[in-house]
C-alpha positions in Angstrom: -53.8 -3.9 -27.7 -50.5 -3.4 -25.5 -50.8 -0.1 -23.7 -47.9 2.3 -24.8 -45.0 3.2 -22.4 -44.5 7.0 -22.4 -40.6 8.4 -23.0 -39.9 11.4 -21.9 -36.8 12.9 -23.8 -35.7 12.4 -27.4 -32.5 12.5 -26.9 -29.7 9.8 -26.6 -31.1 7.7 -23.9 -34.8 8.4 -25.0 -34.1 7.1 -28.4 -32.9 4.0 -27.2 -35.2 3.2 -24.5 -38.1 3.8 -27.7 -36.2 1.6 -29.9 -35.9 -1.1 -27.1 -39.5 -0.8 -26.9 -40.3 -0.6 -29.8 -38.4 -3.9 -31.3 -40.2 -6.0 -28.0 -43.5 -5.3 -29.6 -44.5 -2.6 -27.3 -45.9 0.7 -28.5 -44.0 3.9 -27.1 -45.0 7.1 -27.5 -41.4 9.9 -27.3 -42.6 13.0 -25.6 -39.6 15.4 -27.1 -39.7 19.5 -26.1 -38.0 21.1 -28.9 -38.4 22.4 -31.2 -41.8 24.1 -29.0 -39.2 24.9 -26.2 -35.7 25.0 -26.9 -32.6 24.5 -24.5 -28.8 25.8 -23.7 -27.2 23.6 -25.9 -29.1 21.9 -28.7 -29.5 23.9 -32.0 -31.9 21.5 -34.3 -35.1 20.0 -33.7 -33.8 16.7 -34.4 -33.6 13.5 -31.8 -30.6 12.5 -30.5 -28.6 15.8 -31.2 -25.2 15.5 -30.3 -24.0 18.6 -28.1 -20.6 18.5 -26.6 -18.3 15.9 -28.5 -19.1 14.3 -31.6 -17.0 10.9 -30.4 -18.5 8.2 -28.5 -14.8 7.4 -27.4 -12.6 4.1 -27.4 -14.2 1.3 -30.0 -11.7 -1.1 -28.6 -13.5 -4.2 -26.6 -10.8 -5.9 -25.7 -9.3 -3.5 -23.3 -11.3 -0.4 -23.2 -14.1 -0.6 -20.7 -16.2 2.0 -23.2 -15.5 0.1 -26.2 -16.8 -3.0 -24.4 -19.6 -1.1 -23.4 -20.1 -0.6 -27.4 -19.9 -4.0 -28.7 -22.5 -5.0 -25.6 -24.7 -2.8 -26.7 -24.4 -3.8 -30.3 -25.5 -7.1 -29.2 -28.2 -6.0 -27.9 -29.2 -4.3 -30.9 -28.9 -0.4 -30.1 -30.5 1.8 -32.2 -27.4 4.3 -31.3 -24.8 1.8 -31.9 -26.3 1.3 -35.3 -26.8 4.8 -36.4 -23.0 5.5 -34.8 -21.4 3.0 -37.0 -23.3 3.9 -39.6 -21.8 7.8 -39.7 -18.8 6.7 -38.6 -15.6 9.1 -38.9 -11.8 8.8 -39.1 -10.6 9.1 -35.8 -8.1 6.8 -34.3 -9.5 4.5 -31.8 -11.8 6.1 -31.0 -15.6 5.8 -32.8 -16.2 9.2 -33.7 -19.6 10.3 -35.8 -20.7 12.7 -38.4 -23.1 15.0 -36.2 -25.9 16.0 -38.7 -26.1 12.2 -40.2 -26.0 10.5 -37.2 -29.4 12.4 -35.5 -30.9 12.4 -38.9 -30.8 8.5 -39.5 -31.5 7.9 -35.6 -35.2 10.6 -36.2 -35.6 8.7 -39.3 -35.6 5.5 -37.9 -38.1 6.2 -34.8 -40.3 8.3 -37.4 -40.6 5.5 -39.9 -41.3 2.3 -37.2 -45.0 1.6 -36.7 -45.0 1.4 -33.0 -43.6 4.7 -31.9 -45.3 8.1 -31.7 -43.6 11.5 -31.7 -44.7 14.3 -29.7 -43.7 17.3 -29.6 -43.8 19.6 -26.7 -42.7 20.0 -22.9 -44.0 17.2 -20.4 -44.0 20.1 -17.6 -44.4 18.7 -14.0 -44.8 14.9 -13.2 -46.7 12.9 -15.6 -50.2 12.7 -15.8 -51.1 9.6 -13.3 -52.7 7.7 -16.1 -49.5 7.1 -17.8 -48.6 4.2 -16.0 -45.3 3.3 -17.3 -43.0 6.3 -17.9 -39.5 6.4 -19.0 -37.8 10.2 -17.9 -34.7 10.0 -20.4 -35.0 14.3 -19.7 -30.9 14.2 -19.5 -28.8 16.8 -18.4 -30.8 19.7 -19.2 -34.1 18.8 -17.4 -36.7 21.4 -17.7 -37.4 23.6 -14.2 -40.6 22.2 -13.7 -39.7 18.2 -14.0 -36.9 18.9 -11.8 -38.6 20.5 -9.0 -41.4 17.9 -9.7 -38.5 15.2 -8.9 -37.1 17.1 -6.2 -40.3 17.7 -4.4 -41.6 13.8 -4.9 -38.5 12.7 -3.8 -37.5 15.4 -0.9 -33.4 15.0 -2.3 -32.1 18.2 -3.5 -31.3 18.6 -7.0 -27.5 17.8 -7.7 -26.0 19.3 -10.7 -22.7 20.1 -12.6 -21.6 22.0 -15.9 -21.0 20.5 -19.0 -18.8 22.7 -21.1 -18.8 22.8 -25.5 -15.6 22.8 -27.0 -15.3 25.2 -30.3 -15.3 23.8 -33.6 -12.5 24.9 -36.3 -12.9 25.0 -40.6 -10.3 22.5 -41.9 -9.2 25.0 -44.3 -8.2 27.7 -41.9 -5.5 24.9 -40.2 -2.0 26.3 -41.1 -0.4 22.6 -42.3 2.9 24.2 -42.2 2.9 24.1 -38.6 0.7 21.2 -37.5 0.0 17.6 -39.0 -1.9 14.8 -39.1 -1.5 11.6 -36.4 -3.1 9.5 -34.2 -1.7 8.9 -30.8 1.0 6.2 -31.6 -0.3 6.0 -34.9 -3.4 3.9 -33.7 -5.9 2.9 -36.6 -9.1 3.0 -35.6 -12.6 2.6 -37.0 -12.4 4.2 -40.9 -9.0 5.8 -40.2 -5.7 5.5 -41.3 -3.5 6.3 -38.0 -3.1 9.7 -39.2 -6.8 10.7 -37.8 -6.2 13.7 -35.7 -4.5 17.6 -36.7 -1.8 18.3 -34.0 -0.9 21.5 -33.3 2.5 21.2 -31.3 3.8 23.9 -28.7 7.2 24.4 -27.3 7.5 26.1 -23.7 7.4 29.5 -24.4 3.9 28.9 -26.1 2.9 26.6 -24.0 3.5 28.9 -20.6 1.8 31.8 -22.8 -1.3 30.1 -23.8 -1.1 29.1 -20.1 -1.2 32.5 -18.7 -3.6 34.1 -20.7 -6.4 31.1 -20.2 -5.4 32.1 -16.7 -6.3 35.7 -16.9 -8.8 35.7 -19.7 -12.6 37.4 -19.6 -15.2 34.1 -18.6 -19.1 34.5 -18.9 -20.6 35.3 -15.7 -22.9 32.5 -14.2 -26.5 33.1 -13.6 -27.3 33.4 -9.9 -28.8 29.8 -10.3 -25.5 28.5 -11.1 -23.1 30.0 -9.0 -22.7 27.4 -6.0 -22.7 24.0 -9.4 -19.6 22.1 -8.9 -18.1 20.9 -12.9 -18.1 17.1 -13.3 -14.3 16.3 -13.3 -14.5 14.8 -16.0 -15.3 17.6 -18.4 -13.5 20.6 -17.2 -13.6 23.8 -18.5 -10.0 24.3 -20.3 -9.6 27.5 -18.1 -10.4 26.0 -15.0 -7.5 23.1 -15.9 -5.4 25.4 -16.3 -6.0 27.4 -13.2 -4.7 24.1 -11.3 -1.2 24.3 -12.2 1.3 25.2 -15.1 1.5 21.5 -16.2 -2.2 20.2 -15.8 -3.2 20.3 -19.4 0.3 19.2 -20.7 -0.3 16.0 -18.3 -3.9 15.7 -19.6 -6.0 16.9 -23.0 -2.6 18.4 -24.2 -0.1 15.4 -23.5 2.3 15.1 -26.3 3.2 11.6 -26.1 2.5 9.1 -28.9 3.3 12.0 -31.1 6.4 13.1 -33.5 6.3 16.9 -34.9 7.5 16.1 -38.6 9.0 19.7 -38.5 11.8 19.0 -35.9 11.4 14.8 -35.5 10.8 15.2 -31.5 8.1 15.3 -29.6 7.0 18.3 -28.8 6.4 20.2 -25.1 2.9 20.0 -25.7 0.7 19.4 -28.7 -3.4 20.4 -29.0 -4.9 18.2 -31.0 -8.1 18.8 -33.2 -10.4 15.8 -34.2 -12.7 15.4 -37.5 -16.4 16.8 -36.8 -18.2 15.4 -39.7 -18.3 13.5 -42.4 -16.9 16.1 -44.9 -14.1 16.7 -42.9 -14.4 20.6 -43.1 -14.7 20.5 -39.3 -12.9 19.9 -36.6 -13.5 20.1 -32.8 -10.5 21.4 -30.5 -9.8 18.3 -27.9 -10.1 18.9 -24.5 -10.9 22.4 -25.4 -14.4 23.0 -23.8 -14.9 26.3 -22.3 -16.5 29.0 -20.8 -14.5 31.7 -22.1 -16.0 35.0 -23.6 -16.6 34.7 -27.1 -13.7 36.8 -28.1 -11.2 35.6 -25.9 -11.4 32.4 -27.3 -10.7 33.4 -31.3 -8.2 35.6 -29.5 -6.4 32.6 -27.1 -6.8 29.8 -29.2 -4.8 31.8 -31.8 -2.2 31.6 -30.0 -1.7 27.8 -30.7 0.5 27.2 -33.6 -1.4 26.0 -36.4 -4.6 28.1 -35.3 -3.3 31.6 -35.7 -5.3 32.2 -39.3 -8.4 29.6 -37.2 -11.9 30.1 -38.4 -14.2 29.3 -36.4 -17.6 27.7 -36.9 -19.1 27.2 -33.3 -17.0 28.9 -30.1 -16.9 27.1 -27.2 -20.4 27.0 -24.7 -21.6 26.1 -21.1 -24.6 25.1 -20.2 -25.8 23.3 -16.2 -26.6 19.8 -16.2 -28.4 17.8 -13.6 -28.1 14.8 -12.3 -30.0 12.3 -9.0 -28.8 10.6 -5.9 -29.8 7.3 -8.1 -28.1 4.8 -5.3 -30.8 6.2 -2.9 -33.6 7.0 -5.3 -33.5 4.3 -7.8 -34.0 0.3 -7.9 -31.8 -2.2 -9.4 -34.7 -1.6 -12.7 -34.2 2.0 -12.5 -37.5 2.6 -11.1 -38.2 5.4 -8.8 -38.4 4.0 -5.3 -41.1 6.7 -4.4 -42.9 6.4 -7.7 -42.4 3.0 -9.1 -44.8 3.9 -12.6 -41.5 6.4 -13.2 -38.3 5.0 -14.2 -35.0 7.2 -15.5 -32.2 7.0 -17.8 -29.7 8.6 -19.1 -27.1 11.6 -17.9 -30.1 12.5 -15.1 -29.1 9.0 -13.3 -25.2 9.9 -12.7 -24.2 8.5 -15.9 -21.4 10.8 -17.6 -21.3 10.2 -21.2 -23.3 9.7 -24.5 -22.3 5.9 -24.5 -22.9 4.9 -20.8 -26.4 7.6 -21.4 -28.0 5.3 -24.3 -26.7 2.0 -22.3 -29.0 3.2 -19.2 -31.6 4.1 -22.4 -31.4 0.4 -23.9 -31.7 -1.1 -20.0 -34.8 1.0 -19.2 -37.0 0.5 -22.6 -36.0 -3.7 -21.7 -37.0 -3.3 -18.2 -39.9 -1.4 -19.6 -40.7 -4.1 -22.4 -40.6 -7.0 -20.0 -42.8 -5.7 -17.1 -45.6 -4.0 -19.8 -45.9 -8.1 -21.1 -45.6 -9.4 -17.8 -42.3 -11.1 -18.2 -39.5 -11.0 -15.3 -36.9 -7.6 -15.1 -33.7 -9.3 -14.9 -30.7 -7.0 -15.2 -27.5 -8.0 -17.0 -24.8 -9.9 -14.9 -22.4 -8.0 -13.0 -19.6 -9.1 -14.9 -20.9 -7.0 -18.4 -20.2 -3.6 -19.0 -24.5 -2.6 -18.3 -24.5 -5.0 -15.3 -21.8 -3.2 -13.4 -22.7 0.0 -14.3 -26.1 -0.3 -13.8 -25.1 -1.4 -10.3 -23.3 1.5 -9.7 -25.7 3.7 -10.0 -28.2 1.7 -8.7 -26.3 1.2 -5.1 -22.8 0.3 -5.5 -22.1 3.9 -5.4 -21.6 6.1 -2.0 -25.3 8.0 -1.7 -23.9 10.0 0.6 -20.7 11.5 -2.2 -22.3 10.3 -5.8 -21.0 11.9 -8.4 -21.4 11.2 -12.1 -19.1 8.1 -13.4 -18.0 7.0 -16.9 -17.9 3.2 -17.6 -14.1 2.0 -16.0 -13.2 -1.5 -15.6 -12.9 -0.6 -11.9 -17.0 -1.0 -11.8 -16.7 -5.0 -12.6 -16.0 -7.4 -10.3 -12.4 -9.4 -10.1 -11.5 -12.4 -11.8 -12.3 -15.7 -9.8 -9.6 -17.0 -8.1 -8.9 -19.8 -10.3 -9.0 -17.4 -13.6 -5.1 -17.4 -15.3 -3.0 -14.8 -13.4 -2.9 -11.5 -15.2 -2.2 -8.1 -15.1 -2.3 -4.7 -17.2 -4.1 -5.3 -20.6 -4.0 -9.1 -20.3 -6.2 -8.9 -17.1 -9.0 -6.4 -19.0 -9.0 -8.6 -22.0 -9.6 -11.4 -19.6 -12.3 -9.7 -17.8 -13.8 -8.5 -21.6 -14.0 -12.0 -22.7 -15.6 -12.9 -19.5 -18.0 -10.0 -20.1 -19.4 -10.9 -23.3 -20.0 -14.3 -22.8 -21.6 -13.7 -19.8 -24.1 -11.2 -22.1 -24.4 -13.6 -24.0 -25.7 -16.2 -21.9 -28.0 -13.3 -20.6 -29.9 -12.5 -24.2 -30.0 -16.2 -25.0 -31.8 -16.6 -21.5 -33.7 -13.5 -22.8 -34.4 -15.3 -26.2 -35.7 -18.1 -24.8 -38.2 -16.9 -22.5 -39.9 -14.9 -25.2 
């Protein structure tokens, strides 16, 4: 019988890589903490609990690099893909999913397959030198003792950033009078309409208010631990955004363009918008709004937005530190620990940002895994695919000496060749989409084959 690959992590990445194992024919046994330890962040017991956005972003794969990423991955047969589309929720482009039904039908689906185990409790330290194939999927909240385990193995020290939660509103409590329902440019995306997000406008006097009192308001105090933890750019605080200048969240998260207040037929100076949270659409999660704020500060501030002043809210907003590896110096282009080959990682601990680009490095790992437990060649996706180019990022087209975490951005693939028709804008990443998935496809049919 084929000896089982151990996963370490049940969450996004440590689902996949099991589910990739698992559909290869090899046996995987999920090592999963919680519910025996908890964390920061995660509130259920369940795998692959959602815990900062319930959107997996842009769906479109002609010209969004994420979206691409998503319809690669379907072809690949991700478990996450699967259970996405299957809790899908309004929400303009963008592939948005119903929180509770989406962990429940991925821990369903593990639970009920013949060749995966689930154990529960913490994996503390490096494995146990007998498990000769391990997958560490641990994310951004690694325990303390796998961390320093990794740190001292390795001699790097840890990197690390915060990941901020944004607060959730009850639908009911929206005042309608003042706010409305559109998607950016009246985009229809997966199971929407165009008319996918609440939008709470704000002229300049609000605006400059809410401004000022993010500015000035009470934040929870780091523990000594975290003090000297840069944020991730891409997931600021709201406070800290606002911090860099009176016009940094009308220019970002709070942009009003693409958007017509019904009340007054213009555009307003800025507008917060508010996206579906589940699938009864009682919920909804304040865009852009993650925060470290002080509990009452933020029922107090996010009052202030028109629309919200009545706001109940069902989760406030959260921090919590994540951690992450120097993966161009650590890792080879399998994601195998240079200094421990039997160890390979995925997920947010490699420098991906993102539940999307997390389960990608997930699905690569548990087929890396797969191959090399039946003896069959690791061969990583071409460059040109949304998994080849990011998996080279992290793997060495990064700078070791300044990594930071990176999103999937068709700046990672390679250019057209020379003789490809002249494009620019859109055309160009639609040309470099299509080039994308044929080139997966010539991969898993080269894949087919040899098994």
């Amino acid at each position: 019988m084929t000896k089982a690959v151990h996963v370490i992590g049940g969450g996004l990445a440590g689902c996949e890589a099991a589910w990739q194992l698992a559909r290869a024919g090899v046996p995987v046994i999920v090592h999963e903490m919680r519910p025996v330890r908890g964390t920061a962040a995660h509130q259920t017991d369940r795998l692959a609990e959602l815990v900062c956005s319930n959107s997996f972003r842009s769906d479109d794969a002609e010209y969004n690099a994420v979206g691409l990423l998503h319809e690669e991955m379907r072809r690949c047969g991700s478990l996450i893909l699967a259970a996405g589309d299957a809790h899908k929720l309004p929400a303009g482009g963008a592939l948005a999913v119903d929180r509770e039904g989406f962990a429940a039908e991925v821990t369903m689906r593990l639970e009920a397959h013949p060749l995966v185990e689930i154990s529960r409790g913490e994996v503390a330290g490096l494995p146990p030198q007998d498990w000769d194939s391990v997958i560490v999927a641990t994310g951004p909240l690694t325990s303390d003792a796998l961390s320093a385990a990794i740190g001292d193995l390795t001699g790097e020290d840890d990197l690390a950033f915060f990941d901020a939660i944004a607060p959730i509103v009850y639908r009911e409590s929206v005042d309608l009078s003042k706010a409305w329902f559109q998607s950016r440019y009246d985009k229809v995306g997966p199971g929407g309409d165009g008319k996918d997000y609440i939008n709470c406008p704000l002229d300049e006097t609000q605006y400059e208010a809410f401004i000022a009192a993010l500015v000035v308001a009470d934040k929870a105090e780091f523990h000594e631990w975290e003090g000297k933890t840069p944020y991730f750019e891409g997931c600021l605080p709201i406070e800290v955004m606002a911090s860099r200048g009176l016009d940094t969240l009308r220019y970002g998260p709070m942009k009003p363009v693409g958007l017509t207040d019904p009340n007054t037929g213009r555009r307003a100076h800025a507008v917060l918008q508010l996206r579906q949270d589940n699938a009864l659409g009682t919920l909804y999660n304040l865009v852009g709004c993650q925060t470290k704020l002080k509990y009452a500060e933020q029922a107090r501030i996010f009052r202030m937005i028109p629309g919200l002043a009545g706001a109940e809210f069902a989760r406030l907003g959260g921090i919590h530190r994540n951690t992450f590896m120097n993966s161009p110096r650590l890792l080879d282009g399998s994601l195998r620990l240079k200094a421990m080959p039997r160890l390979r990682f995925a997920g947010q601990i490699t420098g991906v940002e993102g539940y999307v680009e997390s389960a990608a490095m997930g699905l690569l790992t548990g087929r890396f895994a797969a191959a090399e437990r039946v003896g069959a060649e690791t061969v990583p996706p071409p460059l040109t695919t949304a998994l080849g180019a990011l998996l080279a990022h992290i793997t060495g087209g990064a700078d070791a000496g300044n990594f930071q975490p990176m999103n999937v951005n068709f700046g990672l693939f390679p250019p057209l060749p020379a003789d490809a028709p002249k494009a620019k804008g859109r055309d160009r990443k639609r040309l470099v989409a299509l080039r994308a998935l044929a080139d997966l496809d010539g991969w898993l049919s080269v894949g087919r084959a040899a098994a």
